[in-house]
N, C-alpha and C positions, 0 to 999 in steps of 0.2 A: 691633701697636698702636703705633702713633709717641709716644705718652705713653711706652711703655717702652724707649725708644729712652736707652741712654749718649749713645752717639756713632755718627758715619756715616766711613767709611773711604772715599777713592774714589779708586782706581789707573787715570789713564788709558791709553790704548793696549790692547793686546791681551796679555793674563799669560796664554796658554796655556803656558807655557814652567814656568809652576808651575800653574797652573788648568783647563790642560786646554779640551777644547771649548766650554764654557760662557764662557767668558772672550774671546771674538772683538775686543768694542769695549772691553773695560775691563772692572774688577772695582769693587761697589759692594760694602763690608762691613758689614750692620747689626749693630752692636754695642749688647746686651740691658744693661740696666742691673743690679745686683745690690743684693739691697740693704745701707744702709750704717747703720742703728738697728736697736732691736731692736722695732720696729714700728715701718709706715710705712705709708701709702696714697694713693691719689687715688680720689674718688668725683666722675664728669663727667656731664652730661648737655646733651642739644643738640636742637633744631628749628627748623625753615625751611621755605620752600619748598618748593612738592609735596609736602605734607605728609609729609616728612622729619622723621624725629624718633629716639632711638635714648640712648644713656646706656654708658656703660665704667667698670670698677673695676680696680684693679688694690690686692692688699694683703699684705704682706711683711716677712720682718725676719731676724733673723739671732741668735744665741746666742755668747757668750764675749764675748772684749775684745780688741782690738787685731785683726790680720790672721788670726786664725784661731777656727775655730768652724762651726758649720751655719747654712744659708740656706735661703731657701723662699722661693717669690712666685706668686700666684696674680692672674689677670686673666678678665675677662671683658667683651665686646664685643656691642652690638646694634643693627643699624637698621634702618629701615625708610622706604621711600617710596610714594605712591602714584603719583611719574613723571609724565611730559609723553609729547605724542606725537610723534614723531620724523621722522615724514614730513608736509614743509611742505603747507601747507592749500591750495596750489592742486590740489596730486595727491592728498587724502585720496578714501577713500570710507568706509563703513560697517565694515566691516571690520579699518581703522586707528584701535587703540585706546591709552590710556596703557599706558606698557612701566613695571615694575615691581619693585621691590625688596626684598625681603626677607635677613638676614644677620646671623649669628651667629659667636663667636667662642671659645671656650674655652681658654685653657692653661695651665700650670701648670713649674716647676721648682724643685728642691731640689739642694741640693749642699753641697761640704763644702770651706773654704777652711783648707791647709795653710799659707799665707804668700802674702808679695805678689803673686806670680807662681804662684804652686801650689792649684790649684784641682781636682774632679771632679764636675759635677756632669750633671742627667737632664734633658728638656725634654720634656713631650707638649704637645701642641695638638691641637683639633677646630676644623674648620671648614664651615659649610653654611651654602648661600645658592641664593637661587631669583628669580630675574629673569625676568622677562616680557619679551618679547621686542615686541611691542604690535602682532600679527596675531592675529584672534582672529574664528574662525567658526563653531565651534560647540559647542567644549570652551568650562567656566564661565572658566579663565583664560588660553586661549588657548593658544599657542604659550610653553615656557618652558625654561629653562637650570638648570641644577642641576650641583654640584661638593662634595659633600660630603670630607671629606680628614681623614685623622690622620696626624700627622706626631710622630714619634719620635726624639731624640738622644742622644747621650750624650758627654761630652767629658771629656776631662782633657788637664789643663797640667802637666810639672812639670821645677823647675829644680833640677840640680842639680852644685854647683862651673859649672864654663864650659859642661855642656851645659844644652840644654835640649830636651825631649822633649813634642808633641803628639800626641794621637791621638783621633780622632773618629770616632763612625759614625751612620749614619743610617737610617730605614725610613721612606717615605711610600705611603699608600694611597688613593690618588683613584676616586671613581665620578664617572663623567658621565653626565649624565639630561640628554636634551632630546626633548622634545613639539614637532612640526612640523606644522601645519596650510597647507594653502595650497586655493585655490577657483578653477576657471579657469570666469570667468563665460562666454568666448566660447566655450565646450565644452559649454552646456546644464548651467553650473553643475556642471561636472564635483570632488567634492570629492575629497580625500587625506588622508590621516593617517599620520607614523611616529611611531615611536619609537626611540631611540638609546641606547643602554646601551652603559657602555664602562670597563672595569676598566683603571687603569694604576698600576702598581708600578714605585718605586725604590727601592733601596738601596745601600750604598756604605759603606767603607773606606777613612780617609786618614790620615796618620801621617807625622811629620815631627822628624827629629832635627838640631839647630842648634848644634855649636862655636861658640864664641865665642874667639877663641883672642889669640897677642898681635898686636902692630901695628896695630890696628884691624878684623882680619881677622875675617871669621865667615863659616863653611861649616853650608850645611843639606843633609843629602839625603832623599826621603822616597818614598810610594809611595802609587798612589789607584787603589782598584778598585771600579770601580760595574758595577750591573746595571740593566737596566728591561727592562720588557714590556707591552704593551696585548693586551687581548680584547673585540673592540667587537662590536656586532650593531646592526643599521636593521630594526625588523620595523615591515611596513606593519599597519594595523589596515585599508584599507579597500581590500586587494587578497592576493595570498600572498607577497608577495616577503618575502624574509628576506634580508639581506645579514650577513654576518660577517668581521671581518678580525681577522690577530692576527700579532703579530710579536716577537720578542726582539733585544737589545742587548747587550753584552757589553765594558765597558772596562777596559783593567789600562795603569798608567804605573811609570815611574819620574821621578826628576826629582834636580836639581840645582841650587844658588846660591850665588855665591860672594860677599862681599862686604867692600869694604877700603875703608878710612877713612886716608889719608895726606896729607902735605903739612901739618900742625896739623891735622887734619880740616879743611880748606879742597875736598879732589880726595878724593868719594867711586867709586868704580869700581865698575859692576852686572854681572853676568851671569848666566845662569840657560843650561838645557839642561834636554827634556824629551823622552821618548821614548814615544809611542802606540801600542798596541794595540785596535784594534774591529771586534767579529765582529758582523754581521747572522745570524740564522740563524731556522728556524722560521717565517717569512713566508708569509702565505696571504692571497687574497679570494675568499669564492665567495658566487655568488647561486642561492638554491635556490625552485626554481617562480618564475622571470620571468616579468613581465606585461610590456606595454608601458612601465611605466613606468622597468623597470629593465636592458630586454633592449639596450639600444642601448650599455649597459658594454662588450657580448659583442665589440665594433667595435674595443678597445682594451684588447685582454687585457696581463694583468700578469702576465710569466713571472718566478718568484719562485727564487733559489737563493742560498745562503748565501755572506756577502760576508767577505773581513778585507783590514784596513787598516793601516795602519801611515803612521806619523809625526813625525817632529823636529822640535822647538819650540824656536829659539833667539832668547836675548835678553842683550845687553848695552846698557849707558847710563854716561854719566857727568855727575857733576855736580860745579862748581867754585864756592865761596863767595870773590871778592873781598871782600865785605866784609859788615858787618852790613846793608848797604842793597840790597845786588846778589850773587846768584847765576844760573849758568844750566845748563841741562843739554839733551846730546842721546842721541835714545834708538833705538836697531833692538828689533823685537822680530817675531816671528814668532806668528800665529793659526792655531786649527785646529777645525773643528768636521765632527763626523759628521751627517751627516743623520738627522728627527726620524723616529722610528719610523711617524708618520702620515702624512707627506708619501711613504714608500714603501709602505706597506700598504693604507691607508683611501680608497674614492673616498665622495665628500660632497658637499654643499652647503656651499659659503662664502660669503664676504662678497662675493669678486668673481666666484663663476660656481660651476662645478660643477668639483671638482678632483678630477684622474685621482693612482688611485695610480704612483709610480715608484720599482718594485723596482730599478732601476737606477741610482739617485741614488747620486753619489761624493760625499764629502767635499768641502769648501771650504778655501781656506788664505790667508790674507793678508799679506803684507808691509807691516809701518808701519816708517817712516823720520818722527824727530819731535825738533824742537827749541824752546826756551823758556825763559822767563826769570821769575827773580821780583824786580823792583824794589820799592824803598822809595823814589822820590825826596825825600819830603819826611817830615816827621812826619804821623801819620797818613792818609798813602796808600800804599796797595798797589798795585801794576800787575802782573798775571801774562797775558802772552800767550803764542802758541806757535804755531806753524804746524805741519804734519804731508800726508804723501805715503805714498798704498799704495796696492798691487797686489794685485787678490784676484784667485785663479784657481778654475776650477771653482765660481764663486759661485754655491750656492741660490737661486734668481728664477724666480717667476711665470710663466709663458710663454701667450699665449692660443694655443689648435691653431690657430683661424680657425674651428671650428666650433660650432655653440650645439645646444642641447639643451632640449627644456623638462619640467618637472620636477614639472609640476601647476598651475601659473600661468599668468596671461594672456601673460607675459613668458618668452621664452625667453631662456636663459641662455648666458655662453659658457663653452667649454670649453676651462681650462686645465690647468696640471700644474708641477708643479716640477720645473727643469730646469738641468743642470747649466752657467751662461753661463762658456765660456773665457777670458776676463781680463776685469774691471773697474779703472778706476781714479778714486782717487779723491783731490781737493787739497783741501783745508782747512786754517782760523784761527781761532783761539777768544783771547777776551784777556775777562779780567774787571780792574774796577777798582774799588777801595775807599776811602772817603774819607771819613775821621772828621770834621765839619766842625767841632763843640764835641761839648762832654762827653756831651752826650745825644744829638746828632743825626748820624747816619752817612746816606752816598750809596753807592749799588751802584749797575752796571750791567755787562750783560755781551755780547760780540757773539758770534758763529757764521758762518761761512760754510765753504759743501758746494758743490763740483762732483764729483759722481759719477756716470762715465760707461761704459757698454759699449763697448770698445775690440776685443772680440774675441768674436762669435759668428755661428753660421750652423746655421739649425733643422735636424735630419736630416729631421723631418717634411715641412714646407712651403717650406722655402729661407729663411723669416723668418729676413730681415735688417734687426738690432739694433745695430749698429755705430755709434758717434756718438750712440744713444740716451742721456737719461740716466734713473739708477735712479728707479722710483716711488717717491712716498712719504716722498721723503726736501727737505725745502724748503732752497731754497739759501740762504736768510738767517734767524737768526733773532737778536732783541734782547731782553733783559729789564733794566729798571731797578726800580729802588725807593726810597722814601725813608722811613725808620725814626726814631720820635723818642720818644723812651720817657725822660716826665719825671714826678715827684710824682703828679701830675694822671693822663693817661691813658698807654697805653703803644699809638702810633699805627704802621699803616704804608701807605703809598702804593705799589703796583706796579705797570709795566710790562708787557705781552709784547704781541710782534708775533712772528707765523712768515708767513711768505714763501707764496707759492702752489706746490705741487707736483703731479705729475704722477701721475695715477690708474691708466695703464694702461700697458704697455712699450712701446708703438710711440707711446706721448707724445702722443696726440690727445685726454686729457682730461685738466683740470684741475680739479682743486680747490683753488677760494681762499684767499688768506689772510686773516688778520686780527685784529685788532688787540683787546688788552682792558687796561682797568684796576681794579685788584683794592683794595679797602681794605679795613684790618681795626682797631677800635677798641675798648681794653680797660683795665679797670680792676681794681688788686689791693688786697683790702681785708684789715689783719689780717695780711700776709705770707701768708695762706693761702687763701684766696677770691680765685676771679678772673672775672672776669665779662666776657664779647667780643663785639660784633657783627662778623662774615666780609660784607659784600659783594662779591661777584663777577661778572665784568662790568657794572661801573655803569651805563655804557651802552647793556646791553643791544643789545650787540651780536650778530644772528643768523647763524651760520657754518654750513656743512655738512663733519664732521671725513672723516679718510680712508676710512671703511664707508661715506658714503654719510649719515647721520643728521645730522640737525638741532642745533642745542646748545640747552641749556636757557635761554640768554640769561638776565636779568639773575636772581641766587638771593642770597637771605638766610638769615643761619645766627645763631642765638642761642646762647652758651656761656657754661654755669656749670660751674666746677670747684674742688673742696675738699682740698686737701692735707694730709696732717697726719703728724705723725713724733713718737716718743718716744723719747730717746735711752737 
């Protein structure tokens, strides 16, 4: 819930070097707020558009005085939409109906704070939610998606003299439900139905001990062991096939960082080192009693045997502070991710065709090379740009076979697979600027630019030659401004975004547009603790088609009331 949001952390480049495969393009940190009375809450509620509506609490507090004593906060989240229809009205038929919303949120933690830095505490959440997918033939809601999930932590922090000691663990439990219906009128109304159940578990161990030591030096070393697993099944209801895939995951790291603070604290110096461990093993797909619908898998079997990998993640950087108005720093770091346990077990239906599994999928690894600065020229303006250069190798991408498939629909589909592309590269610039112009009125904006491009591949299947291609998906420009002005009266803001047109498919022969919107949001706080907002979004209803293929909601209205209140 963004109400319980502290603060947001955000490490660019790639921290596999302490983060491991998850950390490819950067580490975002949501930091949970705790609370700081000994009661506190928010009671929100909101509606809009498509008949959108929904409400969240969150409420909390904490025992003793000073830095230490117990805590507790509980929150709850709900909405609901009845949705637009997502495919534009010259290609509707009967069939294409509003796609749908439903979503819930539960979670709760307690803990027990030892001092400033010294904490332990437990986190559960639930979450379920059920979206209409808006194809809909003969079931009452059609085709639908379902992700029901409890998610489990437990953390403690604790300092003590110059070390300092973390240690966290985690369990999550996902079910996935999705209902598929599809009708092929030119088949004599030939109908289909499955259904998709799919158990995925993770959990994980990480632990991190941090000298603090003299000269400005501090060394951490630490260790992260996760696991996951999927057990998925497609059973048709209006034929015998059954499909089942399942597969397990296995990661264990070490890691390393060093860090020195010299020159007055003017020349900070980074480095990190990381060493990966990950075994595939247990990997299966079988289809039992093929019909036509499913027998044409047999064309492109998936020979399954258990994989280990292995990895080093190195990163150093440095940063130099001239002065209070100008610093800059440059950064190497090295990325690493294994492939997702579904891209090599599970054949499907997706967004862009029907995707083959690939037991054979390697790992990916990127080299970023990245430089930047943060200026002050003036009293209130900020300037931070940066430019940045990497080399991905073995990069997970899309690949289409050349051949299509159809799957129950009028349309056939194509068939792709994830595939391991032997170098990518990719150049980009990012620069935001800030500018307080008086006491109440600030200016942002921010640019982007992406050239990413296949530099080295050649299909074993078809000779598909990608060379020179650039990546899909990814737009080469994008802008955001705003204008924010929050006085007495109301607290306003005016936004920005353009993204660039990008390419839909790997051999670059389709596009999807870009396009432009602006975003206002006008609100008023009564009391210090009431506050009351209208959200518009695309004012001008601007109509785009995003990267699946779907239509946007073009112009939406959002009404927010929310109540705060704290007892100290």
């Amino acid at each position: 819930i963004p109400d319980c949001l502290d603060r947001v952390e955000v490490s660019k480049g790639p921290a596999s070097s302490v983060y491991g495969g998850n950390a490819m393009g950067g580490v975002i940190n949501l930091v949970t707020s705790r609370p700081a009375a000994k009661l506190q809450g928010l009671l929100k509620t909101f509606a809009g558009s498509y008949g959108t509506f929904g409400g969240l609490f969150t409420l909390g507090g904490k025992t003793g005085t000073g830095l230490k004593g117990f805590y507790y906060q509980v929150n709850g989240f709900y909405r609901q939409g009845s949705g637009y229809i997502v495919v534009p009205e010259s290609a509707r038929d009967s069939m294409d109906v509003k796609t749908s919303l439903k979503e819930f949120l539960v979670s709760g933690k307690v803990g027990y704070q030892f001092g400033k830095k010294n904490y332990t505490e437990i986190e559960y959440s639930h979450y379920n939610d059920k979206r209409g997918d808006g194809f809909r033939v003969s079931e009452p809601e059609g085709g639908y998606n379902e992700y029901p999930t409890d998610a489990l932590r437990i953390t403690s922090n604790n300092q003590f003299g110059r070390f300092s000691l973390l240690v966290s663990a985690f369990y999550q439990d996902e079910f996935y439900h999705r209902l598929s219906e599809s009708l092929a009128a030119k088949k004599g109304n030939k109908y289909s139905m499955y259904k998709t159940d799919s158990r995925r578990i993770d959990q994980g161990f990480w632990s991190n001990l941090t000298y603090y030591g003299k000269h400005g030096m501090s060394y951490t070393l630490g260790i992260d062991l996760k696991s996951g697993r999927v057990d998925g099944s497609d059973t048709y209801y209006t034929s015998t096939d059954v499909l089942t895939n399942k597969g397990k995951m296995d990661f264990s790291a070490i890691f390393g960082e060093y860090e020195w603070h010299t020159l007055k604290q003017k020349l900070i110096i980074m480095a990190g080192l990381r060493f990966d461990m990950a075994r595939f093993h247990d990997g299966s797909f079988v289809i039992a009693e093929p019909t036509s619908l499913t027998s044409f898998m047999s064309l492109y079997p998936a020979v399954f045997s258990d994989q280990d990998w292995q990895a080093v993640s190195p990163k150093i950087g440095l940063k130099y502070t001239f002065s209070n108005t100008l610093n800059i720093y440059v950064l190497y770091a090295r990325g690493f991710r294994p492939p997702m346990l579904d891209d090599m077990c599970k054949n499907g239906n997706v967004t862009k065709g029907f995707k083959l599994a690939n037991p054979q999928l390697k790992p990916e690894t990127i080299d970023n090379y990245e430089a930047g600065c943060d200026w002050r020229p003036f009293t209130g303006v900020v300037f931070r740009p940066s430019v940045y250069y990497s080399v991905g190798r073995d990069f997970q991408y899309f690949i289409n076979t050349g051949d299509s498939i159809n799957t129950g629909g009028d349309k056939d589909k194509p068939i792709i697979r994830r595939q391991n592309v032997s170098r990518v590269r990719i150049l980009g610039a990012e620069a935001t600027l800030q500018w307080q112009v008086f006491k109440r009125v600030t200016l942002m904006a921010s640019y982007a630019f992406n050239d990413s491009r296949i530099t080295e591949f050649l299909s074993p299947e078809d000779s598909k030659y990608l060379n020179g291609k650039f990546i899909m998906e990814v737009p080469r420009n994008q802008l955001s401004a705003g204008l924010f002005w929050n006085n007495r009266i109301v607290q306003t803001s005016l936004t920005y975004t353009y993204r660039d047109d990008q390419w839909g498919d790997d051999e670059n022969t389709q596009v999807t547009p870009g396009y432009s919107l602006f975003d206002l949001k006008i609100g008023h706080t009564f009391f210090k603790q009431v506050n009351v907002n209208c959200v518009i979004q695309d004012i001008f209803n601007t109509r785009f088609f995003d990267s699946k293929g779907n239509l946007s909601p073009g112009r939406f209205f959002m009404l927010n009331l929310a109540y705060r209140f704290s007892k100290k």
